[in-house]
Backbone as JSON, one array per atom type, in Angstrom:
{
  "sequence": "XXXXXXXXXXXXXXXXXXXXXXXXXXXXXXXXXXXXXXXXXXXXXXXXXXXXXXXXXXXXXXXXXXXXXXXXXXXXXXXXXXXXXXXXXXXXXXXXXXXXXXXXXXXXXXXXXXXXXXXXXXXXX",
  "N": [[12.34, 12.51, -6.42], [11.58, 9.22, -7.47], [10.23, 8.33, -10.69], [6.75, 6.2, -10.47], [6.61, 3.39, -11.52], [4.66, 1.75, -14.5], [3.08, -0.83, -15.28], [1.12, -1.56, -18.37], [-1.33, -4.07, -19.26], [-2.76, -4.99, -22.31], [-4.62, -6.92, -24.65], [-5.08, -4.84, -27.2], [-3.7, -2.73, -29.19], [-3.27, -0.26, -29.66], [-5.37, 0.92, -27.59], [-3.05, 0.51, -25.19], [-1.2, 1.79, -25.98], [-2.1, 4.37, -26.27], [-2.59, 4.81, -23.28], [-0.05, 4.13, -22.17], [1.09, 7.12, -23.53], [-0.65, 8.87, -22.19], [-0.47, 8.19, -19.72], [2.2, 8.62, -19.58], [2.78, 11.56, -19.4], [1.58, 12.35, -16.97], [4.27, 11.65, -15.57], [4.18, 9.14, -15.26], [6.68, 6.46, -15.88], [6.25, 3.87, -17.91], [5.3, 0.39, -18.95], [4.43, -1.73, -21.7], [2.47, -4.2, -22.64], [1.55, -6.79, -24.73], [1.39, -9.47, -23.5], [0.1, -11.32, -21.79], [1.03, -13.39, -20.1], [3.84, -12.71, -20.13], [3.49, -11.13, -17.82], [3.97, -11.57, -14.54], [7.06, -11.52, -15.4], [7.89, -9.17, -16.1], [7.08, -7.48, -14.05], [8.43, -8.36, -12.15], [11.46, -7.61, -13.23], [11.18, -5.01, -14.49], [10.64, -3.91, -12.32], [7.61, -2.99, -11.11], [5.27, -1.1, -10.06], [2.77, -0.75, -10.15], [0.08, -2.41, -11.88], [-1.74, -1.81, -14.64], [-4.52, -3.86, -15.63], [-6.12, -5.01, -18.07], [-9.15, -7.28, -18.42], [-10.42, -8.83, -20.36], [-8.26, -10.52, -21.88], [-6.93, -11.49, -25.89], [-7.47, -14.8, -25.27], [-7.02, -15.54, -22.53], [-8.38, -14.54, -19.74], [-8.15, -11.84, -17.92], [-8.42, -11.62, -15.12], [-7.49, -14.13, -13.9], [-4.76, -13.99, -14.61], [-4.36, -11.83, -12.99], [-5.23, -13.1, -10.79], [-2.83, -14.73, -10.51], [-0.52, -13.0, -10.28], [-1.22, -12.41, -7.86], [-0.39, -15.08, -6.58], [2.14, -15.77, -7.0], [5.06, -15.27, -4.98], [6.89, -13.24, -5.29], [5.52, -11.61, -6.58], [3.53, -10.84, -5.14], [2.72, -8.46, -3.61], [2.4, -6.53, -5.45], [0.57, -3.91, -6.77], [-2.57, -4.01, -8.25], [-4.7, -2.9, -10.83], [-7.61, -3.49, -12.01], [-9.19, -3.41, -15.38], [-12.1, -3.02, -17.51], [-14.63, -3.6, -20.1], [-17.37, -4.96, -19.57], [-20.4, -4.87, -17.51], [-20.73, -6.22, -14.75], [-17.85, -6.46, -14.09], [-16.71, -5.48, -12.2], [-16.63, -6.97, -9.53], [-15.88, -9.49, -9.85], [-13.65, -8.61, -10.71], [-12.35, -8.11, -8.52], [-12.47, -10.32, -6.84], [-10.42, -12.01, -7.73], [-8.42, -10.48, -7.26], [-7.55, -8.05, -7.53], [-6.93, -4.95, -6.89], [-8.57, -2.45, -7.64], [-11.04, -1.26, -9.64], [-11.84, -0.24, -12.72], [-14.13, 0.74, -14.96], [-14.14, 0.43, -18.4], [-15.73, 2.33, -20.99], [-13.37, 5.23, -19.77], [-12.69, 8.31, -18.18], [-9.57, 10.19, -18.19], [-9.1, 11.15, -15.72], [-10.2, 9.77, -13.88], [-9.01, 7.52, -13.73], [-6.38, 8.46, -13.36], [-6.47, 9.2, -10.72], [-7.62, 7.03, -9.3], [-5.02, 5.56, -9.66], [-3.61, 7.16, -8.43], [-4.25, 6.89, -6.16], [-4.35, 4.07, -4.77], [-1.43, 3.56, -5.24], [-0.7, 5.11, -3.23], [-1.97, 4.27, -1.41], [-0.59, 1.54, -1.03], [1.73, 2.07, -0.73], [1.57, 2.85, 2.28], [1.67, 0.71, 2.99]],
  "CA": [[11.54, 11.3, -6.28], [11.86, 8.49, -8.74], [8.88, 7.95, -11.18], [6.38, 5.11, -10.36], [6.3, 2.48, -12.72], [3.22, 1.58, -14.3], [2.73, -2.02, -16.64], [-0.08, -2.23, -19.31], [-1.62, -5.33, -20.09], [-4.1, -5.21, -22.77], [-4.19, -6.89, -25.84], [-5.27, -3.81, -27.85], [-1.77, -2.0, -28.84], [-3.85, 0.89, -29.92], [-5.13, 1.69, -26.38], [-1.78, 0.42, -24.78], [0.06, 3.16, -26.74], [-2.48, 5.53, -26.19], [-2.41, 4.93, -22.17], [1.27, 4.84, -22.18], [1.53, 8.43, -23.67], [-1.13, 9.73, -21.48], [0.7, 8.06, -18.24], [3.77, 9.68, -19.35], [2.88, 13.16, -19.3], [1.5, 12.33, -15.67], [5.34, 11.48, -14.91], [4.81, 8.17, -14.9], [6.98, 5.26, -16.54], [5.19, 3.0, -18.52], [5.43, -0.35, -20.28], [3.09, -2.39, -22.28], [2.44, -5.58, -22.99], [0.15, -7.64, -25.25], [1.4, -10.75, -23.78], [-0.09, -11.7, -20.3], [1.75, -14.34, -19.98], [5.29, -12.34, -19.44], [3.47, -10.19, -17.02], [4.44, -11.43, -13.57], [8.31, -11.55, -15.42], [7.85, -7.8, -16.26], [6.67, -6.93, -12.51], [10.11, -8.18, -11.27], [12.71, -7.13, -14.36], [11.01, -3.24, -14.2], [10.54, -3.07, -10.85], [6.69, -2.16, -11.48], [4.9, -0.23, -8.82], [1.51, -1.06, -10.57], [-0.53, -3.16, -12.63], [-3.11, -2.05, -15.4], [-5.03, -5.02, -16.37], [-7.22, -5.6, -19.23], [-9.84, -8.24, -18.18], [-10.66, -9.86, -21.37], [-7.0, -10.16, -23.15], [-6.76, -12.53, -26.21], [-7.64, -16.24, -25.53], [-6.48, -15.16, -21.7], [-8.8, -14.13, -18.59], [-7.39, -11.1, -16.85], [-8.94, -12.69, -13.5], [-6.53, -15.55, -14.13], [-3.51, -12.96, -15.28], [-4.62, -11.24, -11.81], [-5.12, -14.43, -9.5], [-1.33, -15.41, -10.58], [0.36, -12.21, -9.63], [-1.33, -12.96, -6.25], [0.26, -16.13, -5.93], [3.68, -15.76, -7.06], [5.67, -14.67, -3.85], [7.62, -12.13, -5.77], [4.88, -10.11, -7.35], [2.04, -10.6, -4.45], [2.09, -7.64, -3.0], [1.9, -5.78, -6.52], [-1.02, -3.39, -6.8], [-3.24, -4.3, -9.76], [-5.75, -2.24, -11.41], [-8.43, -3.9, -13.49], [-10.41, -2.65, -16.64], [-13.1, -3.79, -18.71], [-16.02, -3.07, -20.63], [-18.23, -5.4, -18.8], [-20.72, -3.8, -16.04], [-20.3, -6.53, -13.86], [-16.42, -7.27, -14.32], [-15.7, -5.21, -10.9], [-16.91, -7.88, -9.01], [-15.08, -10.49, -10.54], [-11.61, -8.55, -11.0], [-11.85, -7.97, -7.19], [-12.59, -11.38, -6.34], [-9.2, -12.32, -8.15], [-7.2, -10.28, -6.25], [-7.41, -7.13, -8.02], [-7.01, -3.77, -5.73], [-9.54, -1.31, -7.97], [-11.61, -1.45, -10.81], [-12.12, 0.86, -13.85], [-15.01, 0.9, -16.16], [-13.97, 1.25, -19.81], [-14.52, 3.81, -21.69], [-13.57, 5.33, -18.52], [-12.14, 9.01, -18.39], [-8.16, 10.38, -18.15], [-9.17, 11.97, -14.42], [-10.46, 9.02, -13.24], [-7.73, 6.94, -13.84], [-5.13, 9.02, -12.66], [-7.17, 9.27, -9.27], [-8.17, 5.84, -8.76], [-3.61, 5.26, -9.54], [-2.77, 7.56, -7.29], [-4.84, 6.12, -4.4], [-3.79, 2.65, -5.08], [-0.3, 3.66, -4.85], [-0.7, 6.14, -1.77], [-2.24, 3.2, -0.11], [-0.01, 0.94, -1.07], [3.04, 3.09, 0.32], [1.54, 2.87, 3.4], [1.39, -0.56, 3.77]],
  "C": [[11.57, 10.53, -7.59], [10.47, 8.31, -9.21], [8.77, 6.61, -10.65], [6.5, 4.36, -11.92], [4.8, 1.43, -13.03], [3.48, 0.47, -15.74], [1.14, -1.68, -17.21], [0.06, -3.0, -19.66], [-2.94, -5.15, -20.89], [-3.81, -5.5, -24.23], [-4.4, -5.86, -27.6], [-4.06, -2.89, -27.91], [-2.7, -0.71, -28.87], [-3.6, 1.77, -28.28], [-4.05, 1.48, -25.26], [-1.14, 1.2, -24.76], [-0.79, 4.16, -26.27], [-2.79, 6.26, -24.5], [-1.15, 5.12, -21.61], [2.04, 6.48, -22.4], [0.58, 9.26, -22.76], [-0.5, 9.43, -20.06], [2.02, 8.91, -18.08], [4.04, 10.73, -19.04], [1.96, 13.2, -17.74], [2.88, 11.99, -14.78], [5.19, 10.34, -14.84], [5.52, 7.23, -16.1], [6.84, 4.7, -17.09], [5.93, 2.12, -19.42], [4.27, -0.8, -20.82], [2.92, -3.26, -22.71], [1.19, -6.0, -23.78], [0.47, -8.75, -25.1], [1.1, -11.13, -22.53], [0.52, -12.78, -19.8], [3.81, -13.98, -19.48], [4.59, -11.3, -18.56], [4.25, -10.03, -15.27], [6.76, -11.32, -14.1], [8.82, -10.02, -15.52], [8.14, -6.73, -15.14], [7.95, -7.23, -11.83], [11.3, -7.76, -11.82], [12.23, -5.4, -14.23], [10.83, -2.52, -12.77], [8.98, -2.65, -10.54], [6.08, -1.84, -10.24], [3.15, -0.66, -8.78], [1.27, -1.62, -11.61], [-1.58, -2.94, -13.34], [-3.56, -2.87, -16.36], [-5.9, -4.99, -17.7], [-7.98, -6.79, -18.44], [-10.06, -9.19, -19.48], [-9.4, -9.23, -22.59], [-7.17, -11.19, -24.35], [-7.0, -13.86, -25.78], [-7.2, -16.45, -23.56], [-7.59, -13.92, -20.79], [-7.56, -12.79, -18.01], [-7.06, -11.36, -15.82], [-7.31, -13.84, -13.13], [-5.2, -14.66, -14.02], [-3.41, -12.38, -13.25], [-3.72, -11.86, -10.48], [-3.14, -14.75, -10.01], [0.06, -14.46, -10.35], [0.16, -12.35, -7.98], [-0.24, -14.04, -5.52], [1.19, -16.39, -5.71], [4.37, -14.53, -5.3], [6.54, -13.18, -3.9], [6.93, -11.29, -6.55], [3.56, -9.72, -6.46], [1.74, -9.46, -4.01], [2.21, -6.3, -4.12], [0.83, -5.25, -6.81], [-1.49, -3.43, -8.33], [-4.55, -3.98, -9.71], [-6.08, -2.71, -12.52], [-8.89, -2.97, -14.11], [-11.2, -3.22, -17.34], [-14.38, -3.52, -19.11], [-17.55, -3.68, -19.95], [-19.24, -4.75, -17.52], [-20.64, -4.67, -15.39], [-18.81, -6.96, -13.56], [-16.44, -6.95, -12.96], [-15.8, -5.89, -10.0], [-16.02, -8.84, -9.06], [-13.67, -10.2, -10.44], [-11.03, -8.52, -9.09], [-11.8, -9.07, -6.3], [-11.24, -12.29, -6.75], [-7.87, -11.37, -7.84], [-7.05, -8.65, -6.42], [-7.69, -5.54, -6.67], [-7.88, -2.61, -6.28], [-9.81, -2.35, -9.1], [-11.79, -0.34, -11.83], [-12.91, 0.41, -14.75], [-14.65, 1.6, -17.15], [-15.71, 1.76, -20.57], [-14.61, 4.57, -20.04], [-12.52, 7.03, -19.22], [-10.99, 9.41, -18.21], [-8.39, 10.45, -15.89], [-9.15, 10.4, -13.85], [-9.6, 7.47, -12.8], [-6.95, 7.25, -12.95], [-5.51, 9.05, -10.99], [-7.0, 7.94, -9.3], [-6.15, 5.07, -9.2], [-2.81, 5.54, -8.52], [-3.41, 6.89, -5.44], [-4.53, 4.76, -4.52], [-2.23, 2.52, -4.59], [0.13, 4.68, -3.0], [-0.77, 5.28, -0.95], [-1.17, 1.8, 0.03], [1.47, 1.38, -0.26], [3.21, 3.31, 1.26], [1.4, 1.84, 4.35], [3.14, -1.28, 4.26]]
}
């Protein structure tokens, strides 16, 4: 089975890098971006399987980052997983198109769960 491929967007390289090496040793793929702006170009050049957002990137709405993978015809049906420190973001990221939510600081488990059901369900669509 081929690994999934999994984008980070968040403008923090720190936790970028530090979600990338924990994705990896779950088998999956991983890139990372701190530039939301090449994200939907990312989602069609890697092939990506999934989308972990950042909500508040640099000068740059996630929501917005979100809503515009929606729209584009070639990345709409891309599953995208928000994050953000906010307690009401999940509201908001789901109202922009977003298929889960994650509350940062959020734990390794909970992640990896709330990826794999995203993608399970997605696989079945």
């Amino acid at each position: 089975m081929s690994k999934k491929r999994i984008l980070i967007v968040d403008d923090d390289s720190g936790i970028g890098e530090m979600l990338k090496t924990l994705l990896e040793f779950y088998e999956y793929e991983v890139t990372v971006t701190e530039k939301p702006e090449k994200t939907e170009k990312l989602i069609i050049e890697k092939k990506i399987n999934l989308v972990l957002l950042d909500m508040l990137i640099s000068g740059v709405n996630g929501t917005d980052v979100c809503a515009r993978i929606r729209y584009n015809p070639e990345t709409e049906d891309t599953p995208v997983l928000m994050m953000s420190a906010l307690h009401d973001a999940g509201t908001k990221c789901r109202e922009a198109g977003a298929n889960d939510f994650i509350a940062k600081p959020f734990e390794m488990d909970q992640l990896t769960e709330k990826i794999q059901a995203i993608l399970i369900r997605n696989n079945e669509n």
